[in-house]
C-alpha positions as CSV (number, residue, x, y, z in Angstrom):
1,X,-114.6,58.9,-131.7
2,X,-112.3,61.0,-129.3
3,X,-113.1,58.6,-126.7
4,X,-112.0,55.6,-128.4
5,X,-108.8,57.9,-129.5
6,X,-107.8,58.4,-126.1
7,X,-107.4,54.5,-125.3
8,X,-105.3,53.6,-128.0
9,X,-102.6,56.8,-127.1
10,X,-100.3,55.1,-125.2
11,X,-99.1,58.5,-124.2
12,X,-102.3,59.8,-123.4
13,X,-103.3,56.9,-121.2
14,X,-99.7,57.6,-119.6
15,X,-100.8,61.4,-118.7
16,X,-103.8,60.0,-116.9
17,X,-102.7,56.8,-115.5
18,X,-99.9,58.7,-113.8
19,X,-99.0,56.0,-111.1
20,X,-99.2,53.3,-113.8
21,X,-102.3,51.3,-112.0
22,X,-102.2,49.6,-115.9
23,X,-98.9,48.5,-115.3
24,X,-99.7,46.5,-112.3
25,X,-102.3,44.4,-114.2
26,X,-100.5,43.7,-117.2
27,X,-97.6,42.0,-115.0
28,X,-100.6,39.8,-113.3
29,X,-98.4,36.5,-114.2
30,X,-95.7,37.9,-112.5
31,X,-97.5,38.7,-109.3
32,X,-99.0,35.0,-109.3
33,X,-95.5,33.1,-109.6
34,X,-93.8,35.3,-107.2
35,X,-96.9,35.0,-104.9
36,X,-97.0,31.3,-105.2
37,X,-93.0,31.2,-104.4
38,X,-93.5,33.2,-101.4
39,X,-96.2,31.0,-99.9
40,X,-94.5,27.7,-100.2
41,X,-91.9,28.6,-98.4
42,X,-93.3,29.2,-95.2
43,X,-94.2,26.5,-92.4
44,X,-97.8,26.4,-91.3
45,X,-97.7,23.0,-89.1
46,X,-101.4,23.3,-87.7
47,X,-103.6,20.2,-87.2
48,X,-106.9,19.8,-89.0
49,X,-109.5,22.8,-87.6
50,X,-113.0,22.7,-87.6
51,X,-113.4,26.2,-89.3
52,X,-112.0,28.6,-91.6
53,X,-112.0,32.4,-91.2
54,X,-109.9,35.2,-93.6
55,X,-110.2,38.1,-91.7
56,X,-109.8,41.3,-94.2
57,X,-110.8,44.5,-95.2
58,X,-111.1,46.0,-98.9
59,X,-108.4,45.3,-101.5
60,X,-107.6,42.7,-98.9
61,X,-110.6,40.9,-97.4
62,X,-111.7,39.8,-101.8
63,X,-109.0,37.3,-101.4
64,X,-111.4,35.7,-98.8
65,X,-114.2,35.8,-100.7
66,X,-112.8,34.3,-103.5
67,X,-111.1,31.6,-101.4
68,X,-115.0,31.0,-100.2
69,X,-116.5,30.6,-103.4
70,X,-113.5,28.2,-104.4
71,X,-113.5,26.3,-101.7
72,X,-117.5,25.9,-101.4
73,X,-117.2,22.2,-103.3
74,X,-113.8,21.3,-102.0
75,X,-113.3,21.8,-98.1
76,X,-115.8,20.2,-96.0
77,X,-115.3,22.5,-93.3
78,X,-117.0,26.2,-93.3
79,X,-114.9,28.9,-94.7
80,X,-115.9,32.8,-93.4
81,X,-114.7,35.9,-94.4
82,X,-114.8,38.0,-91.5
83,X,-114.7,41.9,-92.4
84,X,-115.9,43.2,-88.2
85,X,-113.3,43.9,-85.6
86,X,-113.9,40.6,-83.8
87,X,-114.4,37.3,-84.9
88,X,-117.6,35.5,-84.7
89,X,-118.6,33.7,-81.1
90,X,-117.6,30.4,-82.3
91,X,-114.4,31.0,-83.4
92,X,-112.0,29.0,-80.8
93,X,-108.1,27.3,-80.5
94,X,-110.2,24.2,-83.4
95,X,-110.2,27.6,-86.0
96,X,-107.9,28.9,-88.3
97,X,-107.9,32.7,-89.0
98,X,-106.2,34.3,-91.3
99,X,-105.0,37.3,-91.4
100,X,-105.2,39.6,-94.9
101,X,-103.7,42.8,-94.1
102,X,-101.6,44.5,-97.3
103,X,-100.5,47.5,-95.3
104,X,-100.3,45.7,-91.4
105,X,-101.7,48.4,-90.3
106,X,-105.4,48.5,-90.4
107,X,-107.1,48.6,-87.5
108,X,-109.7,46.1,-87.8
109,X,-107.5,43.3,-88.9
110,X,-105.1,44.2,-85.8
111,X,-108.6,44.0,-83.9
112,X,-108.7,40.4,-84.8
113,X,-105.6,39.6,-84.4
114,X,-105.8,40.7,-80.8
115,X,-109.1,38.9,-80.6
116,X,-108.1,35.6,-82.3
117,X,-104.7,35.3,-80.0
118,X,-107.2,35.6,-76.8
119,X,-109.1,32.7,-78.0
120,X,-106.2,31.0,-78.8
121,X,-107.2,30.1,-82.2
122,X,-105.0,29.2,-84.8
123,X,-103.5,32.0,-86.7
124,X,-101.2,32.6,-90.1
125,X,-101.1,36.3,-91.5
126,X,-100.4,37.8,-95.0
127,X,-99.1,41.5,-95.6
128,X,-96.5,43.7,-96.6
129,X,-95.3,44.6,-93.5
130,X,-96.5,46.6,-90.5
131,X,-97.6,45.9,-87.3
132,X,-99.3,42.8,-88.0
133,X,-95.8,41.4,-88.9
134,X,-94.4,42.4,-85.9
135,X,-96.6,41.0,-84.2
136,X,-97.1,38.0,-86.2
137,X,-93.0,37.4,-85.5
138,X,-93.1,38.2,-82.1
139,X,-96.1,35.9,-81.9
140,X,-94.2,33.1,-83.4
141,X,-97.4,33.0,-85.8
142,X,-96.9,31.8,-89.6
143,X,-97.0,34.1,-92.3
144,X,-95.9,35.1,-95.5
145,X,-95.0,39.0,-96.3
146,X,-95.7,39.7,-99.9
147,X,-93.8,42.8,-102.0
148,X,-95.0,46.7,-100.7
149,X,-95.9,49.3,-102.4
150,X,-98.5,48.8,-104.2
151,X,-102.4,49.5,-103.8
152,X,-104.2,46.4,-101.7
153,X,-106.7,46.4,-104.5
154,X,-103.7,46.2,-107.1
155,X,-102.2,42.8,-104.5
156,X,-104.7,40.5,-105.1
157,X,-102.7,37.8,-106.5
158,X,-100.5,38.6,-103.5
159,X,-103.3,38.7,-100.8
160,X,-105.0,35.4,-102.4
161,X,-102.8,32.5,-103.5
162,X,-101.0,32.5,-100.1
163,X,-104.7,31.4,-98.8
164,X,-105.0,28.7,-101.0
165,X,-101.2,27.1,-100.4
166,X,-101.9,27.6,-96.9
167,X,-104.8,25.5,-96.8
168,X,-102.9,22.4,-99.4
169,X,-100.0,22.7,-96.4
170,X,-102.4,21.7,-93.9
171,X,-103.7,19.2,-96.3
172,X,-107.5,20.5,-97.1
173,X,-107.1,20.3,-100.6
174,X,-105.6,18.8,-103.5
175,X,-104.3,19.5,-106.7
176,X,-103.5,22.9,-106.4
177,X,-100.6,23.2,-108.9
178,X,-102.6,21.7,-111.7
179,X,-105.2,24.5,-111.4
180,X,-103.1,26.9,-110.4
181,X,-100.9,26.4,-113.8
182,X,-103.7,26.7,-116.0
183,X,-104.7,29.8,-114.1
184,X,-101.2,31.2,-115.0
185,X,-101.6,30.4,-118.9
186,X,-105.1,31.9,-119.0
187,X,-103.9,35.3,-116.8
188,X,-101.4,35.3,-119.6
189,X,-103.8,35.3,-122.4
190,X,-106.2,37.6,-120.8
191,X,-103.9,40.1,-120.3
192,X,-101.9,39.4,-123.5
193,X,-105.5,40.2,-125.4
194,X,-106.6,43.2,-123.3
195,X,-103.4,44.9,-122.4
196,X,-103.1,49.1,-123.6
197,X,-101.1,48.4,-126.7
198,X,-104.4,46.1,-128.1
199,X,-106.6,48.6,-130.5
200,X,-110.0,49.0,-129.0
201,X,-111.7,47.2,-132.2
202,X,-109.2,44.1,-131.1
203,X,-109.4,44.3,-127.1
204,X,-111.9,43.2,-125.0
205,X,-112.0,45.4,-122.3
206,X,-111.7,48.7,-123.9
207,X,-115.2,47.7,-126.0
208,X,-116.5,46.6,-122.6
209,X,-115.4,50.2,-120.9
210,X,-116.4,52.4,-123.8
211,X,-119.9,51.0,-123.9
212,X,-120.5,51.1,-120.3
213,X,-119.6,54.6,-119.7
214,X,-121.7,57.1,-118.1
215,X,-123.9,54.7,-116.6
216,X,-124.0,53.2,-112.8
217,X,-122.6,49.5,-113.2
218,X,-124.9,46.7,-111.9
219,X,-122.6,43.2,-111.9
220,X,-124.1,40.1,-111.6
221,X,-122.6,37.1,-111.1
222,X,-123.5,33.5,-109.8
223,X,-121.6,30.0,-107.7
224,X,-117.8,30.7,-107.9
225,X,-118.2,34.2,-109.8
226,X,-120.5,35.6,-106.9
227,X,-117.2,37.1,-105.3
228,X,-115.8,38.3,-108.7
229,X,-119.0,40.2,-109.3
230,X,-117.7,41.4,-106.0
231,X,-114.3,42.4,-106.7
232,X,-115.7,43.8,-110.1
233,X,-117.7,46.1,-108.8
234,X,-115.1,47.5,-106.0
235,X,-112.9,47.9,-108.9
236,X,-115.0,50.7,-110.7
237,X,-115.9,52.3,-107.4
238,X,-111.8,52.2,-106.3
239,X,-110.4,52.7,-109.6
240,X,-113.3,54.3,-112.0
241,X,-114.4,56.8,-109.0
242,X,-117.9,55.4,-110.0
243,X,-121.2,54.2,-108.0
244,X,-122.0,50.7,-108.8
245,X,-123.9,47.6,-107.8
246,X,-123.4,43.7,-107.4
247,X,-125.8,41.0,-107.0
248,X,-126.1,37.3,-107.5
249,X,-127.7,34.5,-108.5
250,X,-130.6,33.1,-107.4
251,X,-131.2,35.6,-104.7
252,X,-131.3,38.2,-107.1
253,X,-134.4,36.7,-108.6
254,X,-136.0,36.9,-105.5
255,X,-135.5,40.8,-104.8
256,X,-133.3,43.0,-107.2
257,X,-135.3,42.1,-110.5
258,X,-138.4,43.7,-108.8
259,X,-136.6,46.9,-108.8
260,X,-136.6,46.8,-112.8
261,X,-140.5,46.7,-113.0
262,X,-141.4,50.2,-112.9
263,X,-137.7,52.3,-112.7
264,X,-138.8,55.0,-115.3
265,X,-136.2,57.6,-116.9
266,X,-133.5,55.3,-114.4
267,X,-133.3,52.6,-116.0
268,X,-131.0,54.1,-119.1
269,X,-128.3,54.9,-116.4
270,X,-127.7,51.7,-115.5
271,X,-125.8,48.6,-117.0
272,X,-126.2,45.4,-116.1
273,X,-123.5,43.1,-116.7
274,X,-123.3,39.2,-116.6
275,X,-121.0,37.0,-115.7
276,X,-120.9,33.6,-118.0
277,X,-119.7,30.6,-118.4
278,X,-119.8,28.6,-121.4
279,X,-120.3,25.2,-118.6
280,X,-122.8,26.4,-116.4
281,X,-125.6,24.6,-115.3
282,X,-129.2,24.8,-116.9
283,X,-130.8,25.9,-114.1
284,X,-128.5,28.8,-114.0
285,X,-129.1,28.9,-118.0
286,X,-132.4,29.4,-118.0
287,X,-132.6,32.4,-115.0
288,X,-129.9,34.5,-116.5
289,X,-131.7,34.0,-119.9
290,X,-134.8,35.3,-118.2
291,X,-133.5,37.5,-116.2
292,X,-132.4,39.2,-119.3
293,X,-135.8,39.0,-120.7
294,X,-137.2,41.2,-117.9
295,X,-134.7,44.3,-117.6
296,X,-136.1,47.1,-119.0
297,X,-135.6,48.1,-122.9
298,X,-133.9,51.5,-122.1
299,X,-131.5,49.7,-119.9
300,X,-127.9,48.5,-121.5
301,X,-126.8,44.9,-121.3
302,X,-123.4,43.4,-121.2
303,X,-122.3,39.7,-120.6
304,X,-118.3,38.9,-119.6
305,X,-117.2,35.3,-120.3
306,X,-114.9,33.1,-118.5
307,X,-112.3,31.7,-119.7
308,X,-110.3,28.2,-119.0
309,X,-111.6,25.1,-117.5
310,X,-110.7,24.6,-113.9
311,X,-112.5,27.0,-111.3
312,X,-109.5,29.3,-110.3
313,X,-108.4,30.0,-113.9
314,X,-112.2,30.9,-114.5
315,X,-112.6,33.0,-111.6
316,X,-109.5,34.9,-112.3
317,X,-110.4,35.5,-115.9
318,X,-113.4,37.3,-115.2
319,X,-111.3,39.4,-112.0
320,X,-108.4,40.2,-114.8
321,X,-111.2,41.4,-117.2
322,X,-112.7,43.3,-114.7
323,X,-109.5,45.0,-113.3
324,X,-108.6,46.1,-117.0
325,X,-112.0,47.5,-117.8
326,X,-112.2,49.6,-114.7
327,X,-108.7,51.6,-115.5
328,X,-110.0,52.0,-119.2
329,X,-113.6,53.1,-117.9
330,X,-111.2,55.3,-115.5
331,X,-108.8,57.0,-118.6
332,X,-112.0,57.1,-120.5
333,X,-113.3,59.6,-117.3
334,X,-110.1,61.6,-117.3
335,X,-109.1,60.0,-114.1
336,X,-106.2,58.9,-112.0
337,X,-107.1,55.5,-111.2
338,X,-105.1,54.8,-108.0
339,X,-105.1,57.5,-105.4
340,X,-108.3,56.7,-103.7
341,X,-108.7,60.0,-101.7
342,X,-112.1,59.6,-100.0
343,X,-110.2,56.7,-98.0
344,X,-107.0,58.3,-97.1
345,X,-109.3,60.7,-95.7
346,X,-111.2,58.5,-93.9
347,X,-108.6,56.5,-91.7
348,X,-106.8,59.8,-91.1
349,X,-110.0,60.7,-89.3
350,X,-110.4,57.5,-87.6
351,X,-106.6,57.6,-86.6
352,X,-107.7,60.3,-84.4
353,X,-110.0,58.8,-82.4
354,X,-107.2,56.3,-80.7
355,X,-108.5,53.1,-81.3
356,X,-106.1,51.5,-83.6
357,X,-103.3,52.7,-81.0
358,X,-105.5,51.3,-77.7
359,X,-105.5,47.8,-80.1
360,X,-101.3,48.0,-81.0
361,X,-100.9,49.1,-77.0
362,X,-103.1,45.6,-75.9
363,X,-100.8,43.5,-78.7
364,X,-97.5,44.5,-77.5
365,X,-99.0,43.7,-74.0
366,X,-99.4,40.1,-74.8
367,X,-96.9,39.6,-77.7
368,X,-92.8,38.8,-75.9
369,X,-90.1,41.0,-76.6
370,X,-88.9,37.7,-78.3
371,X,-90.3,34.8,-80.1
372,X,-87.8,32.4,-78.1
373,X,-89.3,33.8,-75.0
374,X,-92.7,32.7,-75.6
């Protein structure tokens, strides 16, 4: 009863949520018109290529992942998301990289840049600011700088719709505006029925976060929701401070359901969640429904339905679901959701090793003083 209590006080979600990580979510719409408004404007004038790569890390390499799964039935050209400091060995001046920075300024994406200007491969960018604008302007490169401030993980409208208007300006798909509308109307709705002033017997994702607490969150998902599953489950370990799992279908049925045979007392501190869709195939029908059949009895389990018709307004629904559930399951846990400590931490200690300055010191190198120079 207390818990429930504590997501229907505004104020008390206010006290926890101190930078307001809710906030961000609820104005999702927003994020995806002024996204889409950015990205038309700029001029990407590249010919056909052979490949696709969105080079990203974190909050910023889903977009990519998502753009993968989208595209898997529409581009007949390979799409990769690339989250090493170099690109793959076949990447060459026939291959478009993309760039997904939100700072600029993390090292591996400057990596690629470095490595994808050697190879002379074709290359837009997308961030805030930072050195990979810098260099991206210096470079003469396209790209489109989205708003700052804000967590990557929190940008995703911002790091991903540029990707897709990118690829209609150099004419590898269609349609876009259609989809993309109904994608807006369904954000809407989503948000609309799951946003803080909803009662938790009338919203969605508070349900979802109060029955899934204090267990380790196992999200499985399958065809275009494999990278939401993804983004779902980096969304309880960024915002919820939790563990938790992802896997998808079929493979799963070929490994993970084997670990369910015999996982004794375990098995009640897990969840497994699915990812639905009220149109998807019978063959997928009938594993899910199985799968089901064979997770053990003391182990809780949760199914999350699209919503919408097209692809991108499905996929979104279920990432808009997820994000909201994680900053409840977050409030529910007493817990900031936005700082993200362990990171910070991390790249200060990396910072000192050098690297990332050896990487900005070969960039300047190459990159004129002036674009007209080049």
């Amino acid at each position: 009863m207390l818990k429930t209590a504590v997501l229907d006080d505004i104020n008390a979600i206010r006290q926890i949520d101190k930078s307001d990580m809710l906030s961000v979510i609820v104005n999702s719409t927003r994020h995806h018109r002024q996204a889409t408004k950015l990205a038309q404007r700029v001029e990407i004038n590249y010919d056909r290529p052979r490949a696709i790569i969105i080079a990203g890390m974190g909050g910023s390499g889903i977009g990519g992942e998502l753009l993968k799964d989208w595209a898997r039935n529409r581009i007949s050209i390979p799409v990769e998301v690339c989250r090493e400091y170099s690109l793959p060995k076949y990447a060459d001046k026939d291959t478009l990289v993309i760039i997904n920075s939100y700072s600029g300024e993390t090292e591996e994406s400057l990596s690629v840049l470095l490595d994808a200007v050697k190879r002379k491969c074709k290359i837009a960018c997308v961030a805030s600011g930072g050195a990979l604008l810098n260099f991206a302007g210096k470079l003469d490169l396209p790209y489109v700088q989205v708003p700052s401030g804000m967590p990557p993980r929190a940008a995703l409208l911002y790091l991903f719709m540029p990707l897709l208007i990118m690829l209609e300006k150099i004419g590898l798909i269609r349609g876009l505006d259609e989809e993309s509308s109904e994608a807006f109307r369904v954000i809407k709705k989503v948000c609309a029925q799951n946003s803080p002033d909803k009662p938790v017997n009338n919203n969605f994702a508070k349900t979802f976060a109060l029955q899934i607490c204090g267990t380790v969150p196992v999200v499985y998902g399958f065809g275009i929701y494999r990278s939401a599953a993804q983004r779902m489950k980096c969304q309880f370990n960024e915002n919820s401070k939790i563990p938790a799992k992802w896997e998808y279908f079929s493979e799963l049925n070929h490994n993970e359901v084997v670990g369910w045979e015999n996982p004794g007392r375990l098995a009640k501190d897990f969840s497994a969640i699915f990812i639905r869709d009220e149109n998807e195939p019978d063959q997928m029908h009938r594993r899910i429904e199985t799968t089901k059949t064979l997770l053990p009895k003391s182990m809780k389990s949760y199914e999350i339905h699209s919503a919408g018709k097209n692809s991108l307004a499905k996929m979104l629904s279920v990432v808009c679901i997820g994000d909201f559930a994680s900053v409840y399951l977050a409030i529910l846990r007493r817990v900031d959701p936005t700082p993200v400590k362990t990171i910070t931490l991390l790249k200060k200690k990396l910072e000192e090793s050098g690297l990332r300055k050896k990487i900005v010191s070969k960039l300047t190198r190459i990159a004129p003083a002036d674009p007209s120079s080049s």
